[in-house]
C-alpha positions in Angstrom: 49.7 -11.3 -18.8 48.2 -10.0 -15.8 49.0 -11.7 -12.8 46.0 -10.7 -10.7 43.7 -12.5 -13.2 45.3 -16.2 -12.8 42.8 -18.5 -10.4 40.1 -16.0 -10.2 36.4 -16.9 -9.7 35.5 -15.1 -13.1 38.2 -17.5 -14.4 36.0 -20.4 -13.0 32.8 -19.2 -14.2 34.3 -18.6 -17.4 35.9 -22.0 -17.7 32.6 -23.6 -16.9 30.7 -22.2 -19.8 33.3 -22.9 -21.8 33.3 -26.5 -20.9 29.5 -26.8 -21.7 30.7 -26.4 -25.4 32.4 -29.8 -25.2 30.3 -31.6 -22.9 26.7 -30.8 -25.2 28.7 -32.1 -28.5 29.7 -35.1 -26.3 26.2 -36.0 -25.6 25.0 -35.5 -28.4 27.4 -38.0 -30.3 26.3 -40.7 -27.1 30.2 -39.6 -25.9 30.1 -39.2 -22.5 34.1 -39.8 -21.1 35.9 -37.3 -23.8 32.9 -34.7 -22.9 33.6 -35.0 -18.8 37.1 -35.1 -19.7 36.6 -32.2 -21.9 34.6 -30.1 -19.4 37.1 -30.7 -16.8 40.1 -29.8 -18.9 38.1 -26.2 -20.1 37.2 -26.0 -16.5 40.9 -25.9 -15.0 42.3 -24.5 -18.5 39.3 -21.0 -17.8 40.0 -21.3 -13.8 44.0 -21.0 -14.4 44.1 -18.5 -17.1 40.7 -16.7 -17.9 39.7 -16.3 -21.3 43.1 -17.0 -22.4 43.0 -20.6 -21.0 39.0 -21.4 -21.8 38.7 -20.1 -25.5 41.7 -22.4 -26.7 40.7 -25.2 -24.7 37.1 -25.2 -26.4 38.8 -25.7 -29.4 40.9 -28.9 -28.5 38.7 -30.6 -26.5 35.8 -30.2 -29.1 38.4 -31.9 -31.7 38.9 -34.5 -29.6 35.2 -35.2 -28.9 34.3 -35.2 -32.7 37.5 -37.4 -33.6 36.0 -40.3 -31.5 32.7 -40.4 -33.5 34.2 -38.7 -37.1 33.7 -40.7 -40.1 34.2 -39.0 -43.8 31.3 -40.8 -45.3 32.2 -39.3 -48.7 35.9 -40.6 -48.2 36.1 -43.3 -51.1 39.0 -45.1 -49.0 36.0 -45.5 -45.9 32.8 -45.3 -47.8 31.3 -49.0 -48.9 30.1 -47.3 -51.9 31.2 -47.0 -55.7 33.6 -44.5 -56.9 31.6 -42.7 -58.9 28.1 -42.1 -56.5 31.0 -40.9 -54.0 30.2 -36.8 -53.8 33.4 -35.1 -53.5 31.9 -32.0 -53.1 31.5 -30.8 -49.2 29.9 -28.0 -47.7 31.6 -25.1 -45.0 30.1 -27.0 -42.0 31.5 -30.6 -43.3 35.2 -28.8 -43.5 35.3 -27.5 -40.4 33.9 -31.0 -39.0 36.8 -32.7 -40.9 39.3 -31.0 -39.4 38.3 -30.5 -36.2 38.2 -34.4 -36.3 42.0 -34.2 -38.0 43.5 -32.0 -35.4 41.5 -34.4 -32.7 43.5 -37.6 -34.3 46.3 -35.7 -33.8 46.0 -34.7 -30.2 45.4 -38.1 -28.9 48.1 -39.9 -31.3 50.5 -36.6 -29.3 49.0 -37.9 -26.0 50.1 -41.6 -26.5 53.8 -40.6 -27.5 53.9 -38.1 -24.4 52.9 -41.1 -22.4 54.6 -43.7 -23.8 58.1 -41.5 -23.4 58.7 -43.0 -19.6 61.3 -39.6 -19.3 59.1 -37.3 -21.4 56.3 -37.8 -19.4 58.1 -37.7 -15.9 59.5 -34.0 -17.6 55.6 -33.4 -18.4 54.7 -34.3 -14.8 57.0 -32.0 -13.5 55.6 -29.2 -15.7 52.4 -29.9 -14.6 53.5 -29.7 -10.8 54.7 -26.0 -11.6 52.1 -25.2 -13.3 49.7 -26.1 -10.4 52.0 -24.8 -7.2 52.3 -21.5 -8.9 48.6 -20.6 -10.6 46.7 -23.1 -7.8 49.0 -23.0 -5.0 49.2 -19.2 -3.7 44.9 -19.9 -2.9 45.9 -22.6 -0.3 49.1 -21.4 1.0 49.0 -17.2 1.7 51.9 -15.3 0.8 53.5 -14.4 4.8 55.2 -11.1 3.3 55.1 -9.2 6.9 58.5 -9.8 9.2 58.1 -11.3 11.9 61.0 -9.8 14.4 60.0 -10.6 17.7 56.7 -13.5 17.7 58.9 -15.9 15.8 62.6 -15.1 17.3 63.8 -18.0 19.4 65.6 -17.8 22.8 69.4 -16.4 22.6 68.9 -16.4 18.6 71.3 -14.1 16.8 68.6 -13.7 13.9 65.6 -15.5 12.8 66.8 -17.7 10.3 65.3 -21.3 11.2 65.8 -24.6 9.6 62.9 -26.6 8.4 60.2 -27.9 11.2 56.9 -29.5 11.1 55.2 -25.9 11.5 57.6 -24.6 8.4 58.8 -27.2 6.3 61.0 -25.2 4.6 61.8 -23.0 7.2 62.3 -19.2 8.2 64.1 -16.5 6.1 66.3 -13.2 7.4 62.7 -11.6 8.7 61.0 -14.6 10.5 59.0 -15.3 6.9 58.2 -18.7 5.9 60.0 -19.8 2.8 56.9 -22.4 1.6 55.2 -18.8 0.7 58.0 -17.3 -0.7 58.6 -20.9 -3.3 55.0 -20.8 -3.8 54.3 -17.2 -4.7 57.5 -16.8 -6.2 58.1 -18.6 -9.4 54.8 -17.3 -11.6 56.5 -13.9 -12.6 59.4 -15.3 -13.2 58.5 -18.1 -15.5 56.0 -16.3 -17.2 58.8 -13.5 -18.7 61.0 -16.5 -19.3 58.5 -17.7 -21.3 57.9 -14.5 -22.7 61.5 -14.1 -23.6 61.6 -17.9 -25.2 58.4 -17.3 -27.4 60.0 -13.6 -28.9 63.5 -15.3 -29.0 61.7 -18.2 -31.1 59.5 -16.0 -33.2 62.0 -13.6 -34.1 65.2 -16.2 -35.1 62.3 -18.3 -37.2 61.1 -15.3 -39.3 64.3 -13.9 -40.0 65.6 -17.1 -40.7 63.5 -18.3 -43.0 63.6 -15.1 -44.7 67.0 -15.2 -45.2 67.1 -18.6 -46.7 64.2 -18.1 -48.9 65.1 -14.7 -50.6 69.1 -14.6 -50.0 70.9 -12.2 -52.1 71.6 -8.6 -50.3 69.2 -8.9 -47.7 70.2 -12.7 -46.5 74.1 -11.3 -46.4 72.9 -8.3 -43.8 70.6 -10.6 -41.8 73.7 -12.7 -41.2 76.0 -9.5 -40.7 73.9 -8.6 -38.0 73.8 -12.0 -36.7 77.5 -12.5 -36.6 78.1 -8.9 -34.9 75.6 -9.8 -31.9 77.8 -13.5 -31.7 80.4 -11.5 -30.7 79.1 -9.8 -27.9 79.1 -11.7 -24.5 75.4 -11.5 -23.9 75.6 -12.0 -20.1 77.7 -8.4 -19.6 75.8 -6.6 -21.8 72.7 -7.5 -19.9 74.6 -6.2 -16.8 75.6 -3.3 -18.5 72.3 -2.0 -20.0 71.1 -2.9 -16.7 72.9 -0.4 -15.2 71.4 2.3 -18.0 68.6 0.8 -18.2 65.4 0.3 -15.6 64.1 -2.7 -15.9 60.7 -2.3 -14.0 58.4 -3.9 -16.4 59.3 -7.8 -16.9 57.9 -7.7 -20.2 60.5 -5.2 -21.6 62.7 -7.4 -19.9 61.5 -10.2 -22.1 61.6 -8.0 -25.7 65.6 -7.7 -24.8 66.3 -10.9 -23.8 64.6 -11.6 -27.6 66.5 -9.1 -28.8 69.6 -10.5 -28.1 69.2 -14.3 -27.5 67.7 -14.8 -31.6 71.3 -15.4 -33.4 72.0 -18.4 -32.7 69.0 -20.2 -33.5 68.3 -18.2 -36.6 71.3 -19.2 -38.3 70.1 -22.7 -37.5 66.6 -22.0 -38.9 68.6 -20.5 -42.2 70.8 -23.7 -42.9 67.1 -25.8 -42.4 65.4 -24.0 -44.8 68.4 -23.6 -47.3 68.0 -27.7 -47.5 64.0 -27.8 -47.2 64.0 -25.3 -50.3 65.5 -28.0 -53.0 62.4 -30.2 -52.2 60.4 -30.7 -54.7 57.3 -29.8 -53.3 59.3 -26.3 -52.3 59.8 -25.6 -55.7 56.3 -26.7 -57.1 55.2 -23.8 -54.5 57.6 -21.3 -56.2 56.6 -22.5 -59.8 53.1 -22.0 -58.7 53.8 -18.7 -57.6 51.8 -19.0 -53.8 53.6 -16.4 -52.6 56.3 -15.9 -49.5 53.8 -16.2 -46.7 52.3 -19.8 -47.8 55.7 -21.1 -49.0 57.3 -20.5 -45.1 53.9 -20.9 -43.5 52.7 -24.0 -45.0 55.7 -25.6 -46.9 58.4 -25.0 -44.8 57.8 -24.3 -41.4 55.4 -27.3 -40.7 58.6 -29.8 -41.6 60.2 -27.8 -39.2 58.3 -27.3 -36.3 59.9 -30.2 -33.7 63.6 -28.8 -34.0 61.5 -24.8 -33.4 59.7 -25.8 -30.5 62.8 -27.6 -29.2 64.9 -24.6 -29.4 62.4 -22.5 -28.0 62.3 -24.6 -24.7 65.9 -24.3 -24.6 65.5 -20.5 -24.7 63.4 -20.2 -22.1 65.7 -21.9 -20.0 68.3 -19.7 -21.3 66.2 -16.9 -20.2 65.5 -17.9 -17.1 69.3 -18.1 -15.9 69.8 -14.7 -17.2 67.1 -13.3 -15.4 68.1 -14.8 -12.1 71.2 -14.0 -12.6 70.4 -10.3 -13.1 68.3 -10.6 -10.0 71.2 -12.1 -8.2 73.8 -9.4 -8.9 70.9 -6.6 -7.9 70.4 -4.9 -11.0 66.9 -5.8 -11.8 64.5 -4.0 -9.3 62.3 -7.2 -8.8 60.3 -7.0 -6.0 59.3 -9.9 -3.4 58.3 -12.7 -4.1 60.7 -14.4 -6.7 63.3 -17.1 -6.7 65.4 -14.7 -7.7 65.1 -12.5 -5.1 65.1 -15.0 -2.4 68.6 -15.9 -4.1 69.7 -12.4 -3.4 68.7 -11.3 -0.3 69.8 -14.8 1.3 73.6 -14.0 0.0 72.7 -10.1 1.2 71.6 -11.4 4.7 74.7 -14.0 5.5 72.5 -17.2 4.7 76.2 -18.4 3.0 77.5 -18.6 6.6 74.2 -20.0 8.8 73.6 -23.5 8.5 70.0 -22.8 9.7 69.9 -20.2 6.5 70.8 -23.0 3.9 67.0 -23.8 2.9 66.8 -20.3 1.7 69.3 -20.8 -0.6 68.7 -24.2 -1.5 64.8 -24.0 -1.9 64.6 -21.7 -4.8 67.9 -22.8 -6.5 66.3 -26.5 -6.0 63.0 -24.9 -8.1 64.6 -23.2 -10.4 67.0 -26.6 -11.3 63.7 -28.5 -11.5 61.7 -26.1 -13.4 64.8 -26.5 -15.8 64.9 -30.3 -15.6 61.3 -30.8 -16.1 61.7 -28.8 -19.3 64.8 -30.7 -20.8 63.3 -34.2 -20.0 59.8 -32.9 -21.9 62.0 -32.0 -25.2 62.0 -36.0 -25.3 58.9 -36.5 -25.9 58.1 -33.7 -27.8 61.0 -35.3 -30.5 58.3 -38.3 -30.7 55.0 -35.9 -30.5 56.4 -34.3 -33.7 58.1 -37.0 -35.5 55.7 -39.9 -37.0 58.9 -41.7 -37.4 59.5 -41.8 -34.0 55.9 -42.2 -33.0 55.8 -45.8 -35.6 58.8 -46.6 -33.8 56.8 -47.6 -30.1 
């Protein structure tokens, strides 16, 4: 993703028309409050992320809109009719309606379980937060990227670290900089390829996995030999190692290794899941059917699945996330300024470990970064009930 396109006006304008979509099926139904809400959401979504932000949003919101006014009149269980004037036939349009009202249900049956979840939603919240300091925040506060050596230095000052004031409220770094700028500016590139990293990580361990388990025989026995011979390697030093060989200028490569080596663990997981979810019955009315690989994972398997995935994924992106500062920290990824990372680095390069004044340097991104992570393991518990209609019935 390209960084220069987050918060841009053509995001804005882009967001807006996307919003119409919403709002005009709103009216139309005599809706008004899911269209605004609607409009607003495609707004932010097209502001924050361009297309990739509007388009999706236009999907969601309109399901939500048409869930609130939605009835199958055709539906024998809500139709006051007789069984046999109900038409069972439907046409394309009616489908799509259907669903669209289906996945709208579903949304805001997901919302009440996020906000019912007192610690899932505080996790949410603190998502959120992130979210807005690092696409919203850089367009109030400006990244202060110039040293300052001589307008900021105070009076008999050995350097121009400074503790945190009314003016900076975080402080001043090694070159006079504030800090606020440096948290603010610095977290989007970094959580993006940890993100990146979690998502390839996740797509990679769920394919293979279910693969395995689904097939077996010759190639199940060298998906796991692989598997067990990446175990044994301590990922952590071979990062460092290949860092050393390797340049790791482009965070997205970055990302494809961190995959690459991170997808073990969770495919065997994946594996023992489906080996169970196969001796289901309706598994094996699929494979007396004959419906082929793709529908069996994609529509049998992985849907019973999907809570414990998206779980695991979140768990390795935080994964990622540590092994990125990490390689930051110990110099051997050529990040540039800003980034937690970074700040990390060149505070224990500078001597911040032995200035009291320097500790907010330190302390601020390690305090993000913690969060960040936090915010992500507290939003796993609601997710368990945003999956799980057990759960959910269990409010």
């Amino acid at each position: 993703m390209d960084l220069q396109s987050l918060a841009s006006p053509t995001g804005l304008l882009i967001g807006a028309l996307c919003g119409l979509v919403p709002l005009v099926i709103a009216l139309r139904n005599r809706t008004p409050r899911p269209g605004i809400l609607g409009f607003l959401a495609c707004l932010l979504s097209g502001f924050a992320c361009n297309v990739l932000g509007g388009l999706p949003m236009i999907l969601l919101t309109v399901a939500v809109v048409v869930s609130y006014t939605y009835t199958d009149r055709d539906d024998p269980f809500l139709s006051r009719a007789a069984l046999e004037e109900v038409d069972f036939e439907e046409t394309f349009g009616a489908m799509v309606t259907r669903r669209l009202a289906g996945l709208g249900r579903t949304i805001r049956a997901a919302s009440r379980a996020l906000v019912r979840n007192k610690a899932g939603f505080l996790g949410f919240l603190g998502l959120v937060f992130f979210f807005v300091l690092n696409i919203f925040g850089p367009m109030v506060i400006p990244y202060d990227g110039q040293p300052h050596f001589y307008d900021r230095r105070r009076e008999g000052a050995i350097n121009l670290f400074q503790g945190p004031s009314a003016e900076f409220p975080l402080g001043l770094d090694w070159q006079g900089r504030d800090i606020l700028s440096h948290i603010v500016h610095g977290g989007r590139a970094l959580i993006i390829t940890s993100v990146q990293a979690g998502v390839i990580t996740t797509v990679i361990a769920v394919i293979l996995g279910a693969v395995a388990a689904l097939i077996g025989g010759l190639l199940d026995q060298i998906l796991n030999a692989i598997a067990n011979f990446i175990l044994t390697i301590p990922q952590f030093p071979l990062l460092v190692v290949l860092a050393g060989l390797i340049s790791f200028e482009d965070r997205f490569f970055l990302a494809v290794l961190l995959g690459l080596l991170d997808w073990p663990t969770l495919m065997r997981a994946v594996r023992a899941q489906v080996l169970s979810l196969r001796e289901r019955d309706y598994v094996e009315a699929a494979y007396a059917l004959d419906l082929g690989l793709p529908h069996i994972v994609m529509r049998e398997v992985l849907p019973q699945m999907i809570s414990y995935i998206v779980i695991n994924m979140i768990f390795s992106i935080r994964g990622a996330m540590y092994a990125i500062v990490g390689l930051v920290f110990l110099g051997m990824v050529p990040f540039t300024e800003p980034d937690w990372g970074v700040m990390i680095f060149m505070g224990r390069s500078q001597g911040a470990l032995f200035s009291a004044e320097a500790a907010s340097m330190l302390l601020s991104p390690v305090i993000a970064v913690a969060l960040f992570q936090l915010s992500l393991v507290l939003f796993t518990r609601s997710l368990e009930e945003v999956f799980n209609p057990r759960l959910r019935a269990g409010l």
